[in-house]
C-alpha positions in Angstrom: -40.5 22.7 12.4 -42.3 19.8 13.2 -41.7 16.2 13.1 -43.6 15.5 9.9 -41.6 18.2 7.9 -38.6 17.3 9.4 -39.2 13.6 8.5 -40.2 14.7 5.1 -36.7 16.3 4.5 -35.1 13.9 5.3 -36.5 11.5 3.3 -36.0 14.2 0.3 -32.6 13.9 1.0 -32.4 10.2 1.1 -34.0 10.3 -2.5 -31.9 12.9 -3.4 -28.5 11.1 -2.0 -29.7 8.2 -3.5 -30.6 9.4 -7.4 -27.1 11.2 -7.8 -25.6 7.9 -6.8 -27.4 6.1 -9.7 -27.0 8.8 -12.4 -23.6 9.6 -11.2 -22.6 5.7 -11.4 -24.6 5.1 -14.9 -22.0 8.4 -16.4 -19.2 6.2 -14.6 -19.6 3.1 -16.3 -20.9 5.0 -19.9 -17.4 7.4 -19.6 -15.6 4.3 -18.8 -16.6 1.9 -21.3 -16.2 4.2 -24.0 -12.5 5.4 -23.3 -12.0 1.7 -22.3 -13.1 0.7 -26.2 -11.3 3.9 -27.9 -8.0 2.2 -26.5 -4.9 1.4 -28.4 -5.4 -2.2 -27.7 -7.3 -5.0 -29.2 -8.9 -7.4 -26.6 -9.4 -9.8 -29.7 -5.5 -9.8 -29.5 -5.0 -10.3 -26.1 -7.3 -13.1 -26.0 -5.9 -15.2 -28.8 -2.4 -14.2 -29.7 -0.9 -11.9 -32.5 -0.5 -15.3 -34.6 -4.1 -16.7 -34.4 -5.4 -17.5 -38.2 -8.0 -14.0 -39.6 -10.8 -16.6 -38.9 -10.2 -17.4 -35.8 -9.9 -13.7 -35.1 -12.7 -12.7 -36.7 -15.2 -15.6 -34.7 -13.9 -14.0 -31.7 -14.3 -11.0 -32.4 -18.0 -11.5 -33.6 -18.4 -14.3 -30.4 -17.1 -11.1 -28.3 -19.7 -8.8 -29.6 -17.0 -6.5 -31.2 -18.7 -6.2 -34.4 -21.6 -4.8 -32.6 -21.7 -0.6 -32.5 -20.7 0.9 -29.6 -24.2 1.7 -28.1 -25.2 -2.0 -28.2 -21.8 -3.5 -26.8 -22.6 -0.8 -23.8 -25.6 -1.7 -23.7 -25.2 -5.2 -23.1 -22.0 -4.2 -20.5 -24.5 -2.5 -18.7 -26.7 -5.9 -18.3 -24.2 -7.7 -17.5 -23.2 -5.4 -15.2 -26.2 -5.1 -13.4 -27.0 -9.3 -12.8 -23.0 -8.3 -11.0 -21.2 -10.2 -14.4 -17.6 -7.8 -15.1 -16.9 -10.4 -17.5 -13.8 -12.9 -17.0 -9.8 -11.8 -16.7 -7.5 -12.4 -19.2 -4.7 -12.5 -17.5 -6.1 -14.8 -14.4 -8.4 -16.4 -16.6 -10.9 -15.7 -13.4 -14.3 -13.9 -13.2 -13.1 -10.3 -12.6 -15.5 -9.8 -9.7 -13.6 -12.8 -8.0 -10.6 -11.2 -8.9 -11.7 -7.7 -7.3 -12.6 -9.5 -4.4 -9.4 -10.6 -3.3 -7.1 -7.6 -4.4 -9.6 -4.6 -2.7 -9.1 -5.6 0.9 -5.3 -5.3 0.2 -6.1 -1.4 -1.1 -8.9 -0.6 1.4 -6.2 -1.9 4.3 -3.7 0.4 2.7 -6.1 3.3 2.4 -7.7 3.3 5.7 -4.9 2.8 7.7 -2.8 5.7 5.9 -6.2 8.1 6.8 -6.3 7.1 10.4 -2.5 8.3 10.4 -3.3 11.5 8.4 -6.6 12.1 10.7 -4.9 11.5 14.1 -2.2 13.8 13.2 -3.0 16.5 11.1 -6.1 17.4 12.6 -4.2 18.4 15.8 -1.4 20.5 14.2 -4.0 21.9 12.1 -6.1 23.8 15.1 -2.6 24.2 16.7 -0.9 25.8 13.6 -4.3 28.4 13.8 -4.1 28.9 17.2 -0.5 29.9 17.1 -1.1 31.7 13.4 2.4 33.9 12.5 4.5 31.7 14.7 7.5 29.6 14.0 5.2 26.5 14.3 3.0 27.9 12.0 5.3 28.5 9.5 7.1 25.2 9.7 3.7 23.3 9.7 2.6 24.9 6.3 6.0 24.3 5.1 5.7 20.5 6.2 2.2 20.5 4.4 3.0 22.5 1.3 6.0 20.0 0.5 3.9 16.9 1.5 0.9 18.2 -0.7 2.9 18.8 -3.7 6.0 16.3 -3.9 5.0 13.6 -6.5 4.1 10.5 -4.7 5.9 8.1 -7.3 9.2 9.9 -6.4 8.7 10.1 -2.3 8.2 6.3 -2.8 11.1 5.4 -4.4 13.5 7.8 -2.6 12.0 6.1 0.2 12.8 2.6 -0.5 16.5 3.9 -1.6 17.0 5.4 1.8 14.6 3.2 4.6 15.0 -0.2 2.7 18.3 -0.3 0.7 20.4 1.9 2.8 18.9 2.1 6.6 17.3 -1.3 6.3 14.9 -0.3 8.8 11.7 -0.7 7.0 11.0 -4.3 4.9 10.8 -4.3 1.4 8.2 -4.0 -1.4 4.9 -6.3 -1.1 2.5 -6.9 1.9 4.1 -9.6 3.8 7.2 -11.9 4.0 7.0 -15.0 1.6 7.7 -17.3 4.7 4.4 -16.0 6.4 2.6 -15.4 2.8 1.0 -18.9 2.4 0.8 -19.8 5.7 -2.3 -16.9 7.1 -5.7 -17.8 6.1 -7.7 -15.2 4.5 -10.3 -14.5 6.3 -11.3 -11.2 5.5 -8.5 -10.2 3.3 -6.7 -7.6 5.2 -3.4 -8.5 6.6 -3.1 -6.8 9.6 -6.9 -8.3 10.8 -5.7 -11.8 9.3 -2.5 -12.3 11.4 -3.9 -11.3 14.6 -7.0 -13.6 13.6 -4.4 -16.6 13.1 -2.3 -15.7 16.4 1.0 -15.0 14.6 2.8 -12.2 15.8 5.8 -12.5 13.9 3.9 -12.8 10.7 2.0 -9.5 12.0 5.5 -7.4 12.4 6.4 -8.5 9.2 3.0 -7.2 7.7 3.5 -3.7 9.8 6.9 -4.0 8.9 5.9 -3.7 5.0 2.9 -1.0 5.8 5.5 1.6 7.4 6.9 3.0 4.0 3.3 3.3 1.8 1.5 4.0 5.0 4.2 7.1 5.9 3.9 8.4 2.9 0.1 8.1 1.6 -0.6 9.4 5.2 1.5 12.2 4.5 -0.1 13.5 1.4 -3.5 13.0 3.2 -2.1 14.7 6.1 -1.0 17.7 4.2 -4.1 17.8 2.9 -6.3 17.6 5.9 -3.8 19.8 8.1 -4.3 23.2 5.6 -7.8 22.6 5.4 -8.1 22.1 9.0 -6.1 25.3 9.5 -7.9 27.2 6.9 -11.0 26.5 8.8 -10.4 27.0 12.3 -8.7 30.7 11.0 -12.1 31.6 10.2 -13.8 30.1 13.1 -11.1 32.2 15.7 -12.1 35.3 13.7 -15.3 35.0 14.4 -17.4 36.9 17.2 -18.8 34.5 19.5 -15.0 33.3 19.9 -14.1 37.1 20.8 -17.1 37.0 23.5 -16.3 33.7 25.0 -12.8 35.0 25.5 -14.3 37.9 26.9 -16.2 35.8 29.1 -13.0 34.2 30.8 -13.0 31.2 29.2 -10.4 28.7 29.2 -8.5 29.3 25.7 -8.6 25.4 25.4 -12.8 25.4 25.7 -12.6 28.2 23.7 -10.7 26.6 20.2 -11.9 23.1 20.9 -15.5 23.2 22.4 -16.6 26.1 20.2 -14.6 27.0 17.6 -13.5 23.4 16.2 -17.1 22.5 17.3 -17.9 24.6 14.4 -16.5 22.7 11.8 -16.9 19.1 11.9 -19.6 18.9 9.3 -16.8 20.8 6.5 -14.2 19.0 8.3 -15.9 15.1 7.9 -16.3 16.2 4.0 -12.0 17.1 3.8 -12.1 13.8 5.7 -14.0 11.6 3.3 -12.3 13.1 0.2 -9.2 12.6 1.0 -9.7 8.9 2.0 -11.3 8.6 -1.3 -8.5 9.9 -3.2 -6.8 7.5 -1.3 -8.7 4.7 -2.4 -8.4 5.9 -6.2 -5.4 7.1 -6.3 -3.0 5.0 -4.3 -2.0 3.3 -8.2 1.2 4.6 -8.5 1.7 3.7 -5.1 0.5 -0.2 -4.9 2.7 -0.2 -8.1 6.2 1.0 -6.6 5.7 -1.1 -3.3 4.4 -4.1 -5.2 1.1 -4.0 -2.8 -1.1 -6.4 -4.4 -4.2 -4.2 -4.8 -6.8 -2.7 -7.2 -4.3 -0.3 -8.5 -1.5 -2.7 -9.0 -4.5 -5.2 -10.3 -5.6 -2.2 -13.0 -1.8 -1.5 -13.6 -1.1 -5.3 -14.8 -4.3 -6.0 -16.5 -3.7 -2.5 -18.8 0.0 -3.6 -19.9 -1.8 -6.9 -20.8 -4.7 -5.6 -22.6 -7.1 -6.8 -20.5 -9.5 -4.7 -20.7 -12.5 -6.6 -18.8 -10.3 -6.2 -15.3 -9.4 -3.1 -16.3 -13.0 -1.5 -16.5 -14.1 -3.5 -13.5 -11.8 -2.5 -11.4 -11.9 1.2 -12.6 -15.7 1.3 -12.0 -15.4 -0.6 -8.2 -13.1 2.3 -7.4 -15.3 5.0 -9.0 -18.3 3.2 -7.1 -16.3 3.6 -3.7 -15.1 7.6 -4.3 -18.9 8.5 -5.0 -20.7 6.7 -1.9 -18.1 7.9 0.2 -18.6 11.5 -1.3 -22.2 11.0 -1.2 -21.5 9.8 2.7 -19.4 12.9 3.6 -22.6 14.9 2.3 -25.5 13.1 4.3 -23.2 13.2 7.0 -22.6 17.0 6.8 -26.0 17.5 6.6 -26.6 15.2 10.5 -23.7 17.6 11.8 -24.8 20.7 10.7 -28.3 21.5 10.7 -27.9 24.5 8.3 -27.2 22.3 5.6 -30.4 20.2 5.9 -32.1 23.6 4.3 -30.0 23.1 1.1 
């Protein structure tokens, strides 16, 4: 294949990638925005009270573009949307996009550091529980990953904070940081851990690890689960396969053999398992941020719902729907790098 072609398909790709992004984001917001309207709330409400005057009610709700049909109101969303205007918050009476701004960093912290945990430790016991398939570590690792795959997360998070916090005291409380150290670490980029080691304070950095143990432990161990069965799965096939018999054959070393070959093998399925489960991470960690108190876009969607607030609500469901398909859209280009049979499909 020559260069030319080859440069062609990529670019295919790229144009590809890049046109599900867009059509897959414009279903987003449309989905959205209409289950976000067919609500049992009344924004009108929420802004002015249940005991404004009907004519106050009724200019607002005409000022608000209520009165318009649904195709229109979406329509002008959609504009709005696009000059990066998510409309202003009830509840902080703030541009939501400013509001978005300073709760995401909080999830993405939470998020990423719960995947590097789930990454650096169920990839491992995920070739090992293959390589030693049938054994008593196998066993106990698929129980380990069956319970953490299936236990709700809302109940592992508040049996945890009965046991670690308010019994064993070893792990700190709900929120991010201690309210001595909360006012007192600039935001620079909005993630805690980054901030206190920015500002120099390593006490105020315990106290921030201190509060990350519980949600990290137990978001990483849904992810891990996750990653760990897949993982397995995987490198089952892989052992299975010829070439492996033949290198064994060959004499060589079993550790060359499951890692230089056979895991070799699947990096490009194994970044996709990756990527989704960060993303479910990322959009799913509500129930999470809501039990621990960890001011992010979930806890951020949670609040705004309760009050009707339907403008942070949307915004913050569409920033999170915007993150889950470019990293999904990621995983894909990048599957396609690692493994050159995909770059046929």
């Amino acid at each position: 294949m020559g260069y030319a072609h080859r440069g062609w398909i990529v670019a295919r790709t790229g144009l590809d990638l890049a046109l599900t992004f867009v059509l897959t984001v414009a279903g987003l917001i449309v989905i959205t925005f209409v289950i976000g309207r067919f609500l049992p709330t009344d924004p009108v409400v929420a802004i002015i009270g249940d005991r404004a005057p009907h004519d106050v009610y009724v200019a607002t709700r005409i000022a608000m573009g209520l009165d318009k049909p649904i195709w229109v109101q979406l329509a002008r969303y959609a504009g709005r949307l696009l000059t990066g205007d998510f409309g202003t918050s009830v509840l902080s009476s703030q541009p939501v996009l400013d509001d978005l701004g300073r709760f995401f960093p909080a999830t993405l912290e939470l998020a990423t550091v719960s995947s590097v945990v789930a990454v650096i430790v169920g990839v491992p016991l995920g070739v090992v529980a293959a390589v030693k398939e049938r054994t008593w570590f196998d066993h106990v690792i698929r129980v380990v990953a069956l319970i953490g795959y299936s236990v709700p997360v809302f109940w592992l998070g508040l049996v945890g904070l009965l046991v670690f916090y308010a019994r064993l005291d070893w792990v700190a409380g709900p929120g991010r940081i201690d309210i001595a150290y909360q006012y007192s670490i600039p935001p620079v980029t909005g993630m805690a851990l980054i901030d206190t080691l920015l500002a120099g304070d390593l006490d105020a950095f315990r106290s921030v690890v201190s509060h990350m143990l519980l949600p990290v432990g137990i978001l990483g161990l849904y992810s891990m689960a996750y990653i760990t069965r897949m993982t397995r799965s995987f490198m089952l096939e892989q052992l299975s396969a010829e070439y492996v018999t033949t290198a064994r054959v060959k004499g060589l070393r079993e550790g060359r053999v499951v890692w230089r070959h056979a895991f070799a093998n699947i990096a490009a399925p194994l970044v996709t398992v990756i990527a989704l489960a960060y993303a479910n991470l990322l959009s799913g960690s509500v129930l999470t941020e809501t039990i621990f108190a960890w001011p992010g876009v979930g806890l951020y969607i949670t609040q705004s719902l309760f009050s009707a607030d339907l403008n942070a609500v949307l915004g913050g469901t569409i920033v999170i729907g915007v993150c889950y398909i470019a990293i999904n859209l990621l995983a894909d280009a990048l599957g396609r790098v690692l493994d050159p049979r995909m770059r046929a499909t």
